[in-house]
Structure formats: structure tokens, C-alpha cells
Biopython code that builds the backbone (N, CA, C, O; Angstrom):
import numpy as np
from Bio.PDB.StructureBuilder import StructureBuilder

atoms = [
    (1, "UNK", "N", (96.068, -6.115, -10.552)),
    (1, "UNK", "CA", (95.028, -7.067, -10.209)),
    (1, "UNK", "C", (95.701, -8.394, -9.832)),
    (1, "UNK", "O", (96.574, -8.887, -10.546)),
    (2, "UNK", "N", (95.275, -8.962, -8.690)),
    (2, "UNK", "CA", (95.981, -9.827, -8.303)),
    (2, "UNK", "C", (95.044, -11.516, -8.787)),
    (2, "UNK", "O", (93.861, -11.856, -8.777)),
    (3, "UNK", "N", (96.509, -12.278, -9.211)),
    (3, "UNK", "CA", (96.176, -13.586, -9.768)),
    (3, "UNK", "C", (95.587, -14.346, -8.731)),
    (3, "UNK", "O", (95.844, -14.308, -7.527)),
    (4, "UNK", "N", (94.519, -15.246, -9.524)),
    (4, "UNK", "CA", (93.453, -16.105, -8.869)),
    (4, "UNK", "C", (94.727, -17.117, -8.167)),
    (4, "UNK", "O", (95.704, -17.455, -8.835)),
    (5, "UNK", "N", (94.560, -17.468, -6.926)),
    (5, "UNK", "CA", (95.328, -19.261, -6.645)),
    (5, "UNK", "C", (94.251, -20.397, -7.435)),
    (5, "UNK", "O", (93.051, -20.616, -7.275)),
    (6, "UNK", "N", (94.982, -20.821, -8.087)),
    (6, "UNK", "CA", (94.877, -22.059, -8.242)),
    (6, "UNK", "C", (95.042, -23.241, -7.119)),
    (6, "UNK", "O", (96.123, -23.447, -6.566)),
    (7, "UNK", "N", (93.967, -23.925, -6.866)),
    (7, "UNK", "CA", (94.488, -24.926, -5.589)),
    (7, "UNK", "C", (93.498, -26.209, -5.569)),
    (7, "UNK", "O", (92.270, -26.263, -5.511)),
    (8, "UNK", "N", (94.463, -27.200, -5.636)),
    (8, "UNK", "CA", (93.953, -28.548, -5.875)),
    (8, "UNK", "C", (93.268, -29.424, -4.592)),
    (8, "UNK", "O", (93.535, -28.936, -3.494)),
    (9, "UNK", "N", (92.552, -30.460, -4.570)),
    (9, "UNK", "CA", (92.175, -30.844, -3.754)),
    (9, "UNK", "C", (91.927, -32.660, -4.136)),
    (9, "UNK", "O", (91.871, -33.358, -5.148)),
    (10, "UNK", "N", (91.843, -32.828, -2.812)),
    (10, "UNK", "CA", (92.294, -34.335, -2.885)),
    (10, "UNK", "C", (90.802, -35.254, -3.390)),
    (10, "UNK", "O", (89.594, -35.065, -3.251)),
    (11, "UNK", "N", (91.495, -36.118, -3.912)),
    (11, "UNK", "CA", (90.147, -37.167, -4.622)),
    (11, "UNK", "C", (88.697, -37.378, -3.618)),
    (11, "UNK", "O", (87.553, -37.388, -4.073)),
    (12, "UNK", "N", (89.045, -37.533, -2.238)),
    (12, "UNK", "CA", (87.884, -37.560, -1.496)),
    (12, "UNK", "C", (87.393, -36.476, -1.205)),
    (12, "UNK", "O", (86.332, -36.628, -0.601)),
    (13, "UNK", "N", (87.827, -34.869, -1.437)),
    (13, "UNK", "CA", (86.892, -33.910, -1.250)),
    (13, "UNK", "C", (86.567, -33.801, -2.286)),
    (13, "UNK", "O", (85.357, -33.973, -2.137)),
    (14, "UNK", "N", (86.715, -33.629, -3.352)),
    (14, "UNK", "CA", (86.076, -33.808, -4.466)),
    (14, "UNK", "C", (84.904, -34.636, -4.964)),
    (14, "UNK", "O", (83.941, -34.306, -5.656)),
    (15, "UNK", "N", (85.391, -36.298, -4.197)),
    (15, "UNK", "CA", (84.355, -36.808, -4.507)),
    (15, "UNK", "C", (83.027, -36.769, -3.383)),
    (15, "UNK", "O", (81.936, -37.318, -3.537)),
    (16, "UNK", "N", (83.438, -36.029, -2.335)),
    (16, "UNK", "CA", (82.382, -35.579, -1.488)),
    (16, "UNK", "C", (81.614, -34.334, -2.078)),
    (16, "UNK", "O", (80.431, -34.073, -1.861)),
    (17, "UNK", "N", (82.561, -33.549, -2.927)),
    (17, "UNK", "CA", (81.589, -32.330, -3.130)),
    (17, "UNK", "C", (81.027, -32.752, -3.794)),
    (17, "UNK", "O", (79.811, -32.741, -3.600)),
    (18, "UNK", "N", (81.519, -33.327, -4.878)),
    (18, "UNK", "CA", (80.127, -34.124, -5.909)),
    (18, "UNK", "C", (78.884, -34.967, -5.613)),
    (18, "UNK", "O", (77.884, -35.068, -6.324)),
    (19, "UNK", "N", (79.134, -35.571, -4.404)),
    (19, "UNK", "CA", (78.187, -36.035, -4.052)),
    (19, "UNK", "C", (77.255, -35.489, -3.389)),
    (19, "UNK", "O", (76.066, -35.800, -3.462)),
    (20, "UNK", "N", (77.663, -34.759, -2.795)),
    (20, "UNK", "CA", (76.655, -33.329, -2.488)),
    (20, "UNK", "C", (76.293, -32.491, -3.238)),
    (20, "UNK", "O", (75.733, -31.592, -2.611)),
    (21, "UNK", "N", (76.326, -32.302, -4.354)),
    (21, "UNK", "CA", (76.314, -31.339, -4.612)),
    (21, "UNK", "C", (74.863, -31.967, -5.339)),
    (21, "UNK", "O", (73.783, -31.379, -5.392)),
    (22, "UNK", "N", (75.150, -33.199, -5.822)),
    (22, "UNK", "CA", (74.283, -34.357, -6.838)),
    (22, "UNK", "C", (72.819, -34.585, -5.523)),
    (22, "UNK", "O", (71.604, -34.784, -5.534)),
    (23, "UNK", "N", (73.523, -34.465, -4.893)),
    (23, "UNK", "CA", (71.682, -34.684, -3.733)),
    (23, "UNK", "C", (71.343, -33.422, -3.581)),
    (23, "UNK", "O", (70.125, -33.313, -3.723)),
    (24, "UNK", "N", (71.877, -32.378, -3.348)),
    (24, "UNK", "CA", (71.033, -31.177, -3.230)),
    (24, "UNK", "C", (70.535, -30.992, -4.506)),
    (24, "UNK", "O", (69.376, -30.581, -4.567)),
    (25, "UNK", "N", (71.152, -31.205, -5.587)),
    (25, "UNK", "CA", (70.407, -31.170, -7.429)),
    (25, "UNK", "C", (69.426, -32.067, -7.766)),
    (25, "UNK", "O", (68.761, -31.736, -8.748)),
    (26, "UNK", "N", (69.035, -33.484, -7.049)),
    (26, "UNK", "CA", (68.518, -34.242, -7.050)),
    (26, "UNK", "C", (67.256, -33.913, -6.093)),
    (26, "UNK", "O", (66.077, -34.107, -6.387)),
    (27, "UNK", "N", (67.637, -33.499, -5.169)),
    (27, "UNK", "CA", (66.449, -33.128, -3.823)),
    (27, "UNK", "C", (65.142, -31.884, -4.346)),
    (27, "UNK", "O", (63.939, -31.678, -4.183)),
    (28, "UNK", "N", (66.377, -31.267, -5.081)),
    (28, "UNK", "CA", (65.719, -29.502, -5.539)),
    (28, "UNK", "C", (64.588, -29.830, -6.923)),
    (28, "UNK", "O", (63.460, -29.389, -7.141)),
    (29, "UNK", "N", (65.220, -30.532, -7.489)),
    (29, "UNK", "CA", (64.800, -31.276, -8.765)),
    (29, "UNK", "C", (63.481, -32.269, -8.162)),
    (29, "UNK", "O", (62.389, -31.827, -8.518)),
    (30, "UNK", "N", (63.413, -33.491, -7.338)),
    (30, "UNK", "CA", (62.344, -34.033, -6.848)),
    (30, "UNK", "C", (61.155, -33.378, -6.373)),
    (30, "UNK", "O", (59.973, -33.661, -6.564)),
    (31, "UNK", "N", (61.851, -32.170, -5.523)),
    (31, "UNK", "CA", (60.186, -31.036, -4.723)),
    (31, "UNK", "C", (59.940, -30.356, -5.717)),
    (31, "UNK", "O", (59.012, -29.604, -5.418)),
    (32, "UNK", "N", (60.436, -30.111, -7.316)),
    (32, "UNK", "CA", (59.873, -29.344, -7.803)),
    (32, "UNK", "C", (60.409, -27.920, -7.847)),
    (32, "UNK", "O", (59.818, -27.137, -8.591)),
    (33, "UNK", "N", (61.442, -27.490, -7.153)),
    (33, "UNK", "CA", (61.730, -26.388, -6.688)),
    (33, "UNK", "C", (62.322, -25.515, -7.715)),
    (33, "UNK", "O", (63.393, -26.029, -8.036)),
    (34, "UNK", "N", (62.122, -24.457, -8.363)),
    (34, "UNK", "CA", (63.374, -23.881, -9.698)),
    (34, "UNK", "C", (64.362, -23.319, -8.609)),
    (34, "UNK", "O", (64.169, -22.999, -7.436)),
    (35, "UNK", "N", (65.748, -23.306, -9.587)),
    (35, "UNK", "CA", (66.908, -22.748, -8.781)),
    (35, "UNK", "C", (66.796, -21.404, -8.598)),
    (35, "UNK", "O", (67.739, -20.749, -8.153)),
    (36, "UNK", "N", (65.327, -20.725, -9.011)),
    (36, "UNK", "CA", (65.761, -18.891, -8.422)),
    (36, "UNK", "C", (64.692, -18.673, -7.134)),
    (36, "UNK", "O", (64.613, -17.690, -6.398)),
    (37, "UNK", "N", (63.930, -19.863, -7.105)),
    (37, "UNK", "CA", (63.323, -20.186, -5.659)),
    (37, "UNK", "C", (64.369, -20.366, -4.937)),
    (37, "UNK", "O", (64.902, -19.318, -4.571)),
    (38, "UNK", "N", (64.912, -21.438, -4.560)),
    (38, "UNK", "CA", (66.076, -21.788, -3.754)),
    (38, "UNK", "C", (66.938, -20.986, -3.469)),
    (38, "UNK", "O", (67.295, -20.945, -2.292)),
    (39, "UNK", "N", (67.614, -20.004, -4.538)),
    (39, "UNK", "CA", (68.346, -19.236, -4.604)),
    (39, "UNK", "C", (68.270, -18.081, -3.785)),
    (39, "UNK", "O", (69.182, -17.621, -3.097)),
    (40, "UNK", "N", (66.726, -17.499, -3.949)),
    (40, "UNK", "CA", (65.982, -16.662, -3.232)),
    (40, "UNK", "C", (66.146, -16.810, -1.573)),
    (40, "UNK", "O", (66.909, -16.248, -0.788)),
    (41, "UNK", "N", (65.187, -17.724, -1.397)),
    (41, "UNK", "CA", (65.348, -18.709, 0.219)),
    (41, "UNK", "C", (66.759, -18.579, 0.636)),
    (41, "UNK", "O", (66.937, -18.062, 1.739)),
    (42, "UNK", "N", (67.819, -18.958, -0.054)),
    (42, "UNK", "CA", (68.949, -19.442, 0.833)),
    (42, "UNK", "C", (69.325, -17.589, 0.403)),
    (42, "UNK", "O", (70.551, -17.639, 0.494)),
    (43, "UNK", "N", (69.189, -16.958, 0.239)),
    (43, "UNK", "CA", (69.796, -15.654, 0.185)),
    (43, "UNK", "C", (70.967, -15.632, -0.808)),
    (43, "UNK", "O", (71.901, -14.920, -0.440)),
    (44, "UNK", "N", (71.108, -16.195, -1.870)),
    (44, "UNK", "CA", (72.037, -16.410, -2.942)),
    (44, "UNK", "C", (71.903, -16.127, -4.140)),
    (44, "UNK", "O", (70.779, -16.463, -4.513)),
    (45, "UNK", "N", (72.416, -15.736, -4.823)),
    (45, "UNK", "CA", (72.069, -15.709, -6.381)),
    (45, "UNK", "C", (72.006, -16.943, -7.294)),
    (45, "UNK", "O", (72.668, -17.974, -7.171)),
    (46, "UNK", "N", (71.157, -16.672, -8.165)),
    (46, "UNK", "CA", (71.076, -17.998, -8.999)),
    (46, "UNK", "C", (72.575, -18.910, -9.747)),
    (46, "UNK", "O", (72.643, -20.116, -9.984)),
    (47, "UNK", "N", (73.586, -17.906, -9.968)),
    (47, "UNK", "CA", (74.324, -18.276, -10.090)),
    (47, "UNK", "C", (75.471, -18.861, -9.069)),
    (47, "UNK", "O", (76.441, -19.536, -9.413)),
    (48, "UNK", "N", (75.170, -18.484, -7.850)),
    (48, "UNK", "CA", (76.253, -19.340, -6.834)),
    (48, "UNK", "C", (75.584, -20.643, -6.660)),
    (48, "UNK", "O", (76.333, -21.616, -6.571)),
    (49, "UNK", "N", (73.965, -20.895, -6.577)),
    (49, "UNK", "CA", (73.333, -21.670, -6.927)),
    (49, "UNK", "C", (73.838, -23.216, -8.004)),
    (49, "UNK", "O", (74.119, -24.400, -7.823)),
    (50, "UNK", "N", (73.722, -22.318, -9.046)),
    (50, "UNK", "CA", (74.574, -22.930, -9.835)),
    (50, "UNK", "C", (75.769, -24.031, -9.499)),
    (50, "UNK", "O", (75.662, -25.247, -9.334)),
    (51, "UNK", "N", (77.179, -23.013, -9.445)),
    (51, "UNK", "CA", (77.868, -23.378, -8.626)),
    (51, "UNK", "C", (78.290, -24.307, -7.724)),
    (51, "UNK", "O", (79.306, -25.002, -7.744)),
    (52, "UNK", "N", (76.874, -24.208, -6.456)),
    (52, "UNK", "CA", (76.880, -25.136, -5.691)),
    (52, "UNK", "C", (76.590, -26.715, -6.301)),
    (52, "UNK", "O", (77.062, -27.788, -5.927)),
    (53, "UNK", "N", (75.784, -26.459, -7.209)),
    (53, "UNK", "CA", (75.225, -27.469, -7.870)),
    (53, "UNK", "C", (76.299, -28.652, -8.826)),
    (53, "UNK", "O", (76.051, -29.807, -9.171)),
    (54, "UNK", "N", (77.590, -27.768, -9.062)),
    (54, "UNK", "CA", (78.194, -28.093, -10.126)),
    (54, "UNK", "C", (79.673, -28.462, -9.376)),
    (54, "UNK", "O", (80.741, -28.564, -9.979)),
    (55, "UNK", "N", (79.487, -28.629, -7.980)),
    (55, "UNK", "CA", (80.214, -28.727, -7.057)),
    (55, "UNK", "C", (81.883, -27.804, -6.927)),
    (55, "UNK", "O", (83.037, -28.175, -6.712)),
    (56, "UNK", "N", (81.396, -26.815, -7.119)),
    (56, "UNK", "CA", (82.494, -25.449, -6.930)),
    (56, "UNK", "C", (82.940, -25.269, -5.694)),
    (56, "UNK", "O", (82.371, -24.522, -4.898)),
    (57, "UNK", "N", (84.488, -26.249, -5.301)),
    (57, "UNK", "CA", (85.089, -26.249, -3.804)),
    (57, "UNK", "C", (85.131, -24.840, -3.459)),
    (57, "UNK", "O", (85.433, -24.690, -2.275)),
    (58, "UNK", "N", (84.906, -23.617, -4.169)),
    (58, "UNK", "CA", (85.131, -22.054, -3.799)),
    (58, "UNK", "C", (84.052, -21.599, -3.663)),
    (58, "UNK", "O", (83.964, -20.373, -3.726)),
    (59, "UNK", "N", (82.896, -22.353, -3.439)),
    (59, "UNK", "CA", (81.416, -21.959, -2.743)),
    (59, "UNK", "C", (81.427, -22.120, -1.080)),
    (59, "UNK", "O", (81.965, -23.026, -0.444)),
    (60, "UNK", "N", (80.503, -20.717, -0.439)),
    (60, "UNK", "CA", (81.023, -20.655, 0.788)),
    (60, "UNK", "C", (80.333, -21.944, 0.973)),
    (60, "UNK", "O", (79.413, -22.348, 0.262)),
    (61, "UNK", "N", (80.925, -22.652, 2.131)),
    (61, "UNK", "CA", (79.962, -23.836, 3.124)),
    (61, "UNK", "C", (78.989, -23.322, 3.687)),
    (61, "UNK", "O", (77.928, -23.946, 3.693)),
    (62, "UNK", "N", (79.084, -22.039, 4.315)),
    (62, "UNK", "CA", (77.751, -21.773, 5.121)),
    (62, "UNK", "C", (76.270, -21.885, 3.838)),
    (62, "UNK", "O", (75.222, -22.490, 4.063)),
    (63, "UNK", "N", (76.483, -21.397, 3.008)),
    (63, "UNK", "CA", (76.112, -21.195, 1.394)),
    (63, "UNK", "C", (75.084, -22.610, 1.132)),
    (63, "UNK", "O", (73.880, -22.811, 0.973)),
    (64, "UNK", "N", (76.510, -23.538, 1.200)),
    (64, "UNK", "CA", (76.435, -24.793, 0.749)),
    (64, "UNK", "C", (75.309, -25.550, 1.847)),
    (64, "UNK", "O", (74.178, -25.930, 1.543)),
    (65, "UNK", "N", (75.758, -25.618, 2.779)),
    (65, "UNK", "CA", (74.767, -26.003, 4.033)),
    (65, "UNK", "C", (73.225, -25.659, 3.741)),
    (65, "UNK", "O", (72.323, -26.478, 3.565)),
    (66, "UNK", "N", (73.128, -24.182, 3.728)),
    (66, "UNK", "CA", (72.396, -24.110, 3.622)),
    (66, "UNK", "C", (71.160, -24.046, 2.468)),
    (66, "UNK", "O", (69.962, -23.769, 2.533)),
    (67, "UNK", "N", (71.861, -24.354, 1.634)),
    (67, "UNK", "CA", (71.071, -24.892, 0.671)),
    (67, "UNK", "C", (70.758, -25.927, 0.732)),
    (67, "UNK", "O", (69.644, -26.130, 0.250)),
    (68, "UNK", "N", (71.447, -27.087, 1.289)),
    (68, "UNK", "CA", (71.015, -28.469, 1.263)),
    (68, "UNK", "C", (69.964, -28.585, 2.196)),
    (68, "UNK", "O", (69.248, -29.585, 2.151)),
    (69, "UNK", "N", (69.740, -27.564, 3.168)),
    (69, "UNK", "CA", (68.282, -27.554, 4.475)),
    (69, "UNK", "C", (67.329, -27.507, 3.339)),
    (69, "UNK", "O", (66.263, -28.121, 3.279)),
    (70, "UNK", "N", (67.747, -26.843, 2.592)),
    (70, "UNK", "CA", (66.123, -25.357, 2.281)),
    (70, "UNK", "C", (65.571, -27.105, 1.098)),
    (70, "UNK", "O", (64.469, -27.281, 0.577)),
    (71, "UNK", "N", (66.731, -28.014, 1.038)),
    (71, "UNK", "CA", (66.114, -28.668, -0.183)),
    (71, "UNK", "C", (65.726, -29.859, 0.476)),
    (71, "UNK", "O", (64.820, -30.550, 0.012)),
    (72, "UNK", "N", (66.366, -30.183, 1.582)),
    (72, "UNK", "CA", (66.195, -31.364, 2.359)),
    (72, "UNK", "C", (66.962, -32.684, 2.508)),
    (72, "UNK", "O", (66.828, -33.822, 2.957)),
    (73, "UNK", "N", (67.813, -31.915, 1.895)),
    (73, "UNK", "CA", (69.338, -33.344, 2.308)),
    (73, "UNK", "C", (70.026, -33.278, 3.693)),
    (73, "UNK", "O", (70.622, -32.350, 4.241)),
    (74, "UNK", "N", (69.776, -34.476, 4.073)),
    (74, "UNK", "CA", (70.475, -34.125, 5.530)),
    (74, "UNK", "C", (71.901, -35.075, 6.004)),
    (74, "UNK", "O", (72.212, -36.266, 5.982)),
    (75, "UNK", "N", (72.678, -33.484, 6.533)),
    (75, "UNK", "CA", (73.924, -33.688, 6.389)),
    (75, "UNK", "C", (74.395, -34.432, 7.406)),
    (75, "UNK", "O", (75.503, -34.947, 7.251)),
    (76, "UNK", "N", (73.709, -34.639, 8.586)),
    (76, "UNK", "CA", (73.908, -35.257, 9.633)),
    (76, "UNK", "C", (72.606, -35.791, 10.154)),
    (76, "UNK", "O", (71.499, -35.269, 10.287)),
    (77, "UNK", "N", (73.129, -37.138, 10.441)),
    (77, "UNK", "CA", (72.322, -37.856, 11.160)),
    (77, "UNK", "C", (71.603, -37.701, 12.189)),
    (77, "UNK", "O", (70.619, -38.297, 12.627)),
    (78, "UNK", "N", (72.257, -36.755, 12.557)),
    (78, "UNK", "CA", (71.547, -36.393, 14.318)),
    (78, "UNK", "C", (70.293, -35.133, 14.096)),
    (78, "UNK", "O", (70.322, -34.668, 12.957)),
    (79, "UNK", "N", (69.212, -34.526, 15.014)),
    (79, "UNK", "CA", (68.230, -34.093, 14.576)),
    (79, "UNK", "C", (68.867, -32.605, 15.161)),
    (79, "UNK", "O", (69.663, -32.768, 16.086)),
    (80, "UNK", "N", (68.697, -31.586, 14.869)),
    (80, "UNK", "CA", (69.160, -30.226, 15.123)),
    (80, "UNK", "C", (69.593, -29.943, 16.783)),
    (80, "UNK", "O", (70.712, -29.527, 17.079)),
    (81, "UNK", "N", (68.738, -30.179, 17.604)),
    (81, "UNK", "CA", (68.687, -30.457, 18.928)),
    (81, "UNK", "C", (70.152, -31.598, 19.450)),
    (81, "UNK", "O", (71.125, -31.398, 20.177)),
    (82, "UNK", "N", (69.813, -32.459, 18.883)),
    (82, "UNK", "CA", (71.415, -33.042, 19.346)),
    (82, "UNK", "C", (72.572, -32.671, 18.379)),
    (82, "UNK", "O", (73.695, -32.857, 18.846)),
    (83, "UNK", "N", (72.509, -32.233, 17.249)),
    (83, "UNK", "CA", (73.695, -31.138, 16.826)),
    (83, "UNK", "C", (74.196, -30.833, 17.724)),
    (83, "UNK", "O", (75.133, -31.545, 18.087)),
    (84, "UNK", "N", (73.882, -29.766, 18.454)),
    (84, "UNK", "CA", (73.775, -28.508, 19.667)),
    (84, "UNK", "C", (74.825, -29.655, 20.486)),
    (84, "UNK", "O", (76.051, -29.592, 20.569)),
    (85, "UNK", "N", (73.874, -30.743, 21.066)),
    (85, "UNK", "CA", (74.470, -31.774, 21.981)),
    (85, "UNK", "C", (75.808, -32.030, 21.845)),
    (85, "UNK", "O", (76.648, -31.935, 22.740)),
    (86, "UNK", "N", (76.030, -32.426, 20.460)),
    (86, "UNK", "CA", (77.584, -33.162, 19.723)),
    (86, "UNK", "C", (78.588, -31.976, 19.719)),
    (86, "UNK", "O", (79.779, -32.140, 19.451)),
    (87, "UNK", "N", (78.084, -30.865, 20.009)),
    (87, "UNK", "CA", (78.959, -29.524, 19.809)),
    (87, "UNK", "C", (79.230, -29.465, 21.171)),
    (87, "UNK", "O", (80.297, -29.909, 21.595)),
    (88, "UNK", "N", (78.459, -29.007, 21.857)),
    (88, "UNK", "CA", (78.740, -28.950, 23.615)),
    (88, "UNK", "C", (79.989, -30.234, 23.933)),
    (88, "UNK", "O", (80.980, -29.900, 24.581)),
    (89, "UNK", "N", (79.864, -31.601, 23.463)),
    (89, "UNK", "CA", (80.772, -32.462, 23.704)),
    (89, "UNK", "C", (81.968, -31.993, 22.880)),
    (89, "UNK", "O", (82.907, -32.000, 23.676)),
    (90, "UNK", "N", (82.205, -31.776, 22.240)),
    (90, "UNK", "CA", (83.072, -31.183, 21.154)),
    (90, "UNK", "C", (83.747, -29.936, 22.324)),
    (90, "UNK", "O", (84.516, -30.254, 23.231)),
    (91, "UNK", "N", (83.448, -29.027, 22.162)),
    (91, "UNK", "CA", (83.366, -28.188, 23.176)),
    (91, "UNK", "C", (84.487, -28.504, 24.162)),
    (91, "UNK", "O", (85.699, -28.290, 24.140)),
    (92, "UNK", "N", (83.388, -29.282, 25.325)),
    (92, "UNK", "CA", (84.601, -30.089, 26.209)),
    (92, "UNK", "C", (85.744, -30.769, 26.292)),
    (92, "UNK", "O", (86.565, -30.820, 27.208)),
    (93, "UNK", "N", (85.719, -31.326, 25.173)),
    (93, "UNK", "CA", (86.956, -32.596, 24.723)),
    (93, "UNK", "C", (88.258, -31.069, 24.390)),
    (93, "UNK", "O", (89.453, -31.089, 24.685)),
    (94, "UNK", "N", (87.532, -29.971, 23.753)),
    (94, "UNK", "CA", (88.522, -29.095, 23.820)),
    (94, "UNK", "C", (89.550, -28.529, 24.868)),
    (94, "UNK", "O", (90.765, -28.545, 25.066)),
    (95, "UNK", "N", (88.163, -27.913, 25.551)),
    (95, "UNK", "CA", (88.380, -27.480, 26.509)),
    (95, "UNK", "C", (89.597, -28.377, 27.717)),
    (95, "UNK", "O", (90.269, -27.742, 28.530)),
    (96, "UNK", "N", (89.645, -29.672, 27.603)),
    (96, "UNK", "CA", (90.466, -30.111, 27.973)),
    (96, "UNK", "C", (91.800, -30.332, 27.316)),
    (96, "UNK", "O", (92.502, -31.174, 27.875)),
    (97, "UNK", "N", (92.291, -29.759, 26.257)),
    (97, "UNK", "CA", (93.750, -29.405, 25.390)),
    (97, "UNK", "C", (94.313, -28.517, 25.709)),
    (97, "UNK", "O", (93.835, -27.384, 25.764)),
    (98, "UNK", "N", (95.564, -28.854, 26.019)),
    (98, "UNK", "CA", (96.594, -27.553, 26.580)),
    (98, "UNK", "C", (95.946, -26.470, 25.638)),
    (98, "UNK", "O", (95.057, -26.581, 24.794)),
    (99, "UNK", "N", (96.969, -24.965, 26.223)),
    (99, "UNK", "CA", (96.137, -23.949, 25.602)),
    (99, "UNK", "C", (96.847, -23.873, 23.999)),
    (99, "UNK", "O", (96.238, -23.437, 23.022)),
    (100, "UNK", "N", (98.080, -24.328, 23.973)),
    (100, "UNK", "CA", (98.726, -24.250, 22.968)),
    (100, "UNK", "C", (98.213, -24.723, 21.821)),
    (100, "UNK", "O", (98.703, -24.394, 20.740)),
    (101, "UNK", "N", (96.903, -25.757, 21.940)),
    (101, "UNK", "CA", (96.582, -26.309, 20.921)),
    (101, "UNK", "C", (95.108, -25.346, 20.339)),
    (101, "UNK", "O", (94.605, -25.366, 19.216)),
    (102, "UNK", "N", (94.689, -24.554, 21.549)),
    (102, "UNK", "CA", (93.925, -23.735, 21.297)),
    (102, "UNK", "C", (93.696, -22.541, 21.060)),
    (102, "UNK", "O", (93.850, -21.839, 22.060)),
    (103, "UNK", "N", (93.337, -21.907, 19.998)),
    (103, "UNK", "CA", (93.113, -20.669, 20.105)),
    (103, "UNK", "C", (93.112, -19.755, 21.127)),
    (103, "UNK", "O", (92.757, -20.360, 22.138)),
    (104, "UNK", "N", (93.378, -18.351, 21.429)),
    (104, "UNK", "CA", (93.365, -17.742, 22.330)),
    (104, "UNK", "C", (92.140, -17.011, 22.216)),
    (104, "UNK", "O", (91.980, -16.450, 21.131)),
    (105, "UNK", "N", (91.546, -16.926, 22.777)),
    (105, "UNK", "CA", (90.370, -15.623, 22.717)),
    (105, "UNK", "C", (90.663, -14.481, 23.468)),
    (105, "UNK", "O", (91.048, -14.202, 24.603)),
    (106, "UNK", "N", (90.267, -13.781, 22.173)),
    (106, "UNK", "CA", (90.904, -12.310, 23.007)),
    (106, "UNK", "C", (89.175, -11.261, 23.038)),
    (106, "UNK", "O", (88.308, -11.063, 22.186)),
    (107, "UNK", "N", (89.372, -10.782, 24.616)),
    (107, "UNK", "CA", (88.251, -9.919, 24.581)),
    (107, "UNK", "C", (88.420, -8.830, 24.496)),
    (107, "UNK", "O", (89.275, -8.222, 25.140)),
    (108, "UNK", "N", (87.408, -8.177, 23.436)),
    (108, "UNK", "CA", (87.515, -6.858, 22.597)),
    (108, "UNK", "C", (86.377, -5.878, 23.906)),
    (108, "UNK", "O", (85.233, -5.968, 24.352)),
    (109, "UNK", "N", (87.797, -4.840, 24.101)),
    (109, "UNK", "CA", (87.005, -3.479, 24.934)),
    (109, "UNK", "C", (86.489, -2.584, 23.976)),
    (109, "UNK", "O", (86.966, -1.762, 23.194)),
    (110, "UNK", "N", (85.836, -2.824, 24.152)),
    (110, "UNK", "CA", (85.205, -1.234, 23.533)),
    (110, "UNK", "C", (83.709, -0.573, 24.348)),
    (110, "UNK", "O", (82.671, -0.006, 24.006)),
    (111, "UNK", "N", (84.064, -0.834, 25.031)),
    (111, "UNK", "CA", (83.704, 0.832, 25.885)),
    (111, "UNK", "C", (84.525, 2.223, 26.113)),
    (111, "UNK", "O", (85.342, 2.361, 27.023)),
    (112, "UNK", "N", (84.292, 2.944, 25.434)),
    (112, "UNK", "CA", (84.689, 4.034, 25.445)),
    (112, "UNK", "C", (84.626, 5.143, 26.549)),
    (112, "UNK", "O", (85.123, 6.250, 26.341)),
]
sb = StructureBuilder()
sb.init_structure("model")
sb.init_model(0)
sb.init_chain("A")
sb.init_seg("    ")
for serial, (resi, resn, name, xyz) in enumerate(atoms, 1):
    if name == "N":
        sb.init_residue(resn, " ", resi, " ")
    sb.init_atom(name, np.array(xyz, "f"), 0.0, 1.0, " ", f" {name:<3s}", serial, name[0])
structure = sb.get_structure()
């Protein structure tokens, strides 16, 4: 059985997860919501729930994200629609980096 890593993280992610973690516990807690509602909704168990809550850097982000929707903390300023926007720019600014700095995409045949 192979040993857990141990792996540390720096004072500002930490003190970001906590602070997130304290508004989604705070948000969930204000609507009233119990954590096996939420838990339910975001497709999670009560205990990753937990977790998230208790700011566990080994909780997935997608996880994490989305729990903070279902409770109503919002992670970005911008409204879903210009998300999309800030990504497309994102996107481009890439798209202009040698390739070396970029990933390669490789397209998968599978037609048989």
C-alpha cells in the first residue's frame, strides 16, 4: 500500500482556502441549507462536504467551485456570460505563445 504524500502549501493558499471555505460555511449556514442538501445538489457526499468546509487543499476544485454556486458565493466578479468572454481572451493571449510554451494537442483516431 502505497504512502500518502505529505505536501505543504504556502501561507496564501491556505489562507485563501480558509477563506473560502468560511463563506461557503457562512453562505450554506445563512440560506438555511443542511450539509446533506448541499451535498446532494453538488453530487458529493456529506463528508467531502465537510472537508470542503474545513478547508481540505485535497478537495477536488471542480467539487469546491461548485459548491460555492449551489450556496452563492461568488468567485468572480464577472457574471457567467463574461466568464466565457475572459476565457476566449485568455485563449488568444495563448494562442499567441510559441508552441513550446504550449501544450500540444494531440488528435485521437479512433475510427476503426
Amino acid at each position: 500500500m502505497p504512502k500518502s504524500v505529505v505536501r505543504s502549501y504556502s501561507r496564501y493558499t491556505e489562507e485563501a482556502l480558509t477563506l473560502l471555505a468560511r463563506l461557503i460555511r457562512a453562505a450554506r449556514l445563512e440560506k438555511k441549507m443542511s450539509a446533506q442538501e448541499v451535498a446532494d445538489r453538488a453530487g458529493i457526499s456529506r463528508g467531502m462536504l465537510s472537508r470542503i468546509e474545513k478547508a481540505d487543499a485535497k478537495c477536488e476544485i471542480g467539487a469546491t467551485f461548485e459548491v460555492a454556486r449551489i450556496v452563492g458565493v461568488t468567485l468572480f466578479e464577472a457574471e457567467p456570460s463574461r466568464l466565457t468572454k475572459h476565457v476566449k481572451q485568455i485563449e488568444e493571449k495563448l494562442a499567441l505563445l510559441p508552441k513550446s510554451a504550449r501544450k500540444m494537442k494531440k488528435d485521437v483516431i479512433d475510427d476503426f
